[in-house]
PAVOVEX-341453 format. One record per residue (C-alpha): x, y, z. Coordinates in steps of 0.5 Angstrom, whole numbers, padded with zeros to 4 digits, always signed. Each point is the difference from the previous one (the first is absolute). Layout:
<rs>
XYZ/...
</rs>
This chain:
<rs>
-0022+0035-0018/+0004+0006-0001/+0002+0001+0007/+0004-0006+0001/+0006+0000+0001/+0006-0004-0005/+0003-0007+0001/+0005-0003-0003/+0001-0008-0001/+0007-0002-0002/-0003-0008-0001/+0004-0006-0003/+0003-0007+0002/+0006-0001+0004/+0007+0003-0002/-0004+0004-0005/+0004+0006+0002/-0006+0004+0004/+0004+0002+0007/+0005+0003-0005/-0005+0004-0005/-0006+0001+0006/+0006+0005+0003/+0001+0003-0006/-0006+0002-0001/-0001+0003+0008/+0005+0003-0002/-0003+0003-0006/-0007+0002+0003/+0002+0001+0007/-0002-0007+0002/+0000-0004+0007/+0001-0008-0003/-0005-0005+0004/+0001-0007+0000/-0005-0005-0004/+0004-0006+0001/-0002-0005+0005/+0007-0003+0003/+0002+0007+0000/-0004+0002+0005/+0004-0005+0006/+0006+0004+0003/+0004-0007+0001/+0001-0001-0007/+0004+0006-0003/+0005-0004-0005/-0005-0005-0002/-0006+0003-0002/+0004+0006-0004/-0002+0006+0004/+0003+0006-0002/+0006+0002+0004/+0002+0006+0004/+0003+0004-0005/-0006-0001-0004/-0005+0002+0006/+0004+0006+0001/-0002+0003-0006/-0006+0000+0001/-0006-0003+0004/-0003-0006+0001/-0004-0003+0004/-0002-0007+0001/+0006-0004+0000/+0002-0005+0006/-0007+0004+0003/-0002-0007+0003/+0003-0005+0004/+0000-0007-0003/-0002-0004+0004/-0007+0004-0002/-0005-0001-0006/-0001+0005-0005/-0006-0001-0004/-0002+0005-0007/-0006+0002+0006/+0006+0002+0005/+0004+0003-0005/-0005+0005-0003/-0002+0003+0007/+0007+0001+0000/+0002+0003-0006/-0007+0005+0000/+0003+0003+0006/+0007+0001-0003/-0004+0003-0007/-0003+0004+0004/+0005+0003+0005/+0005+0001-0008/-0006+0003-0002/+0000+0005+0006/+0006+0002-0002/+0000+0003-0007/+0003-0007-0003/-0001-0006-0005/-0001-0007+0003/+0005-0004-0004/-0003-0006+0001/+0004-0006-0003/+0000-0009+0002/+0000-0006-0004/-0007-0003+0004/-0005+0001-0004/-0005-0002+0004/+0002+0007+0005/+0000+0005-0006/-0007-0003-0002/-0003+0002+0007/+0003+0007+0000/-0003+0001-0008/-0007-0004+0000/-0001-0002+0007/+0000-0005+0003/-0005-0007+0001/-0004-0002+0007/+0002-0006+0000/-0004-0003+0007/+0004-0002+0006/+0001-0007-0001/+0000-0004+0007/+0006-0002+0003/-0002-0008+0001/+0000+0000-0007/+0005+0004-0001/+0004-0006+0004/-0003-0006-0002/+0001+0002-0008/+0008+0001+0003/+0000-0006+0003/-0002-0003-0007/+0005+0003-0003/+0006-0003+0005/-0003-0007-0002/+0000+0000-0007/+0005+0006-0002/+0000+0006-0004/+0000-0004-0008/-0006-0004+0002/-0004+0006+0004/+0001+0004-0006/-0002-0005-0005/-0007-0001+0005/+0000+0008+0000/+0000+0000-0007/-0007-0004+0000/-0005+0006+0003/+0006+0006-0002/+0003-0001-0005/+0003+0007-0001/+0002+0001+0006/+0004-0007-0001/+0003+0002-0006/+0003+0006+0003/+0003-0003+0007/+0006-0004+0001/-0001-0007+0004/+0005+0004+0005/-0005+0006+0002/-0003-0003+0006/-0004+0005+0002/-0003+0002-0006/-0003-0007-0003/-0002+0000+0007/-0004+0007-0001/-0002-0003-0005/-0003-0007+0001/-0002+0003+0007/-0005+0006-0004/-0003-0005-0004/-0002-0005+0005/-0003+0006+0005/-0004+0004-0006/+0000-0005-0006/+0003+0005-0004/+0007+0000-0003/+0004+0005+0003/+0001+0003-0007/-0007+0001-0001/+0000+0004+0006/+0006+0004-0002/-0003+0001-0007/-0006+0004+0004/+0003+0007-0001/-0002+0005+0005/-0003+0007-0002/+0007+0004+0002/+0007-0001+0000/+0003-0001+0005/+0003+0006+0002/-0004+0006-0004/+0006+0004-0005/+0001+0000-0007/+0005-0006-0002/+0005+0000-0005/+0003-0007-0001/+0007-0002-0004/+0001-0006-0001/+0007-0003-0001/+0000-0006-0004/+0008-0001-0003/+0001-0006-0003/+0001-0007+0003/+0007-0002-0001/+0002+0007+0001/-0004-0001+0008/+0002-0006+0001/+0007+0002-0001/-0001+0005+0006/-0003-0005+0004/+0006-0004+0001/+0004+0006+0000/-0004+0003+0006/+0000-0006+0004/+0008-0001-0001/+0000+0007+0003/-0004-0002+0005/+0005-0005+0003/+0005+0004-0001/-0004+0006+0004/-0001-0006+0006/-0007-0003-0002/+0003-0007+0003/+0002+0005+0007/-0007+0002-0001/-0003-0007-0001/+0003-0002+0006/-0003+0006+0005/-0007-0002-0003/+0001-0007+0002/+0001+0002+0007/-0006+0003+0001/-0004-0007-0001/-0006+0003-0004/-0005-0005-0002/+0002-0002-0008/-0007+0002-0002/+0001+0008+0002/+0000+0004-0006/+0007+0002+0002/+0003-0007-0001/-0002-0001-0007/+0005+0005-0003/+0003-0002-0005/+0007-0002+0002/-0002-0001+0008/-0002-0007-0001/+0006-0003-0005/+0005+0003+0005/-0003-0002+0005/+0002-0007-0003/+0006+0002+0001/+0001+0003+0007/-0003-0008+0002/+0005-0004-0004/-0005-0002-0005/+0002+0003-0007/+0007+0003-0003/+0000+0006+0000/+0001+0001-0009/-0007-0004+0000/-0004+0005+0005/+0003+0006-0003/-0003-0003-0007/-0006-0002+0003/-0002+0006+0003/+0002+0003-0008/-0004-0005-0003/-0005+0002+0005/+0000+0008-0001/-0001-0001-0008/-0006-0004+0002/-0003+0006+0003/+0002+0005-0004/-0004-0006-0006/-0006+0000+0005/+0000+0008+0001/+0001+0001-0007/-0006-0004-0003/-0004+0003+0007/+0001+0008-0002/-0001-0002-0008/-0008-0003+0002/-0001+0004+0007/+0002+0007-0001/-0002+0007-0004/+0007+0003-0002/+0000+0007-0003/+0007-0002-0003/+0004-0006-0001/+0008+0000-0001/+0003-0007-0003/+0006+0004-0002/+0007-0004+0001/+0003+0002+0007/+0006+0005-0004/-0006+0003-0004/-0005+0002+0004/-0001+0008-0001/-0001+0002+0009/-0001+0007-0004/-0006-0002-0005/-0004-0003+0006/+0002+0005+0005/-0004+0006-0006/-0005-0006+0001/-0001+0001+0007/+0002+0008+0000/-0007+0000-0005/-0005-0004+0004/+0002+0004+0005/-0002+0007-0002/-0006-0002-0004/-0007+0001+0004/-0004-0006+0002/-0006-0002-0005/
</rs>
């Protein structure tokens, strides 16, 4: 254990303040920040999935973000092999890895390792999704809920592609692809000592920075955004699609939905996600300090002392 080197996680549900408080503390302990987002990664969607800007990548470097086309899948496997590379070449640096994300199921991979769930054919892949079509996410979701409940509890009826995952495991291996997922490896997934930080603010006031970032986001050219996503003409099931904001907007750029209504749908969407995000870090993930301060009374210098002693302590 003594030889590994340091990690830092700044972890939290959406609009929590993480982009701001990850650069700050690179800044502090001569750090590389490394997306943990899943959306993040897709270069097409700057605006709408909040990636750092470039005066904000300037200061520091950062690595993952926009790394993948969107017309391609990034899995938690994926994701890992290409943040194992990103550490390690930060670490043959000299310099700390500030890993920071909202996507739980990533930071889990890197700090506990990540679960052999089997390869699942692809003809019941596509048959439990041409079920899917037939009945409709509630009704696939409450059938869902009869073999994986927990999995039903945690995904929306919109995230196609994770209930099929899901019922699609079940179906091959007849077990749950919760239980496959509670199968801990014996190491992380990437070898380093990790300190987590785990932001926390309250609700109201994250709910309340939602909405404001979601008006910045139009105001910044999400709806142009949008627009040049839909011309790509990417199936609705990539991961990509399913960013929060692309779908209601796209409403709009069809004519279907006002614009007042998308823009608080896909509010009422994000603050949904930051809900799901905060219940999953509550139950799934080791912290080793939590901030629930308000956003004006978070003290950066008390967890920046934090962070500046995990880093000069020898491992155990």
């Amino acid at each position: 254990m003594d030889d590994l080197s340091p990690v830092v996680i700044i972890a939290g549900p959406t609009a929590s303040g993480k982009t701001d408080l990850a650069l700050k503390v690179a800044e502090q302990v001569n750090g590389e920040v490394v997306n943990a987002d899943s959306m993040q990664v897709y270069a097409e969607l700057r605006i709408l999935t909040a990636r750092p800007d470039e005066a904000e990548t300037a200061r520091v470097p950062h690595h993952l973000f926009g790394c993948l086309p969107a017309s391609e899948r990034c899995s938690a496997g994926r994701w890992l092999g290409m943040a194992g590379t990103a550490l390690a070449d930060i670490h043959a640096r000299g310099r700390v890895p500030v890993v920071t994300g909202g996507t739980g199921l990533y930071l889990k991979a890197l700090t506990d390792g990540l679960a052999q769930v089997p390869e699942i054919a692809p003809e019941i892949v596509q048959r439990i999704t041409g079920h899917l079509d037939e009945i409709g996410g509630e009704a696939f979701r409450a059938e869902l809920a009869a073999v994986d409940p927990e999995a039903a509890e945690r995904l929306p009826a919109s995230d196609r592609q994770r209930l099929v995952r899901a019922a699609a495991v079940f179906a091959a291996t007849g077990r749950t692809l919760s239980d496959w997922q509670h199968d801990q490896p014996d190491a992380p997934g990437y070898p380093a000592r990790y300190c987590t930080v785990l932001l926390m603010p309250p609700r109201d006031e994250m709910y309340a920075a939602i909405d404001a970032r979601f008006d910045h986001m139009m105001a910044a050219g999400a709806l142009e955004e949008a627009e040049a996503f839909a011309k790509l003409g990417l199936a609705p099931d990539l991961p990509a699609s399913r960013a929060v904001g692309v779908g209601e907007l796209l409403h709009v750029l069809r004519g279907e939905w006002e614009l007042e209504a998308a823009i608080n749908k896909a509010k009422t969407a994000s603050r949904h996600l930051a809900k799901r995000q905060m219940t999953w870090f509550r139950r799934q993930i080791r912290t080793d300090l939590i901030v629930e301060e308000k956003f004006s009374e978070r003290d950066d210098e008390k967890i920046f002392s934090f962070i500046r002693k995990f880093l000069l302590t020898p491992a155990a």
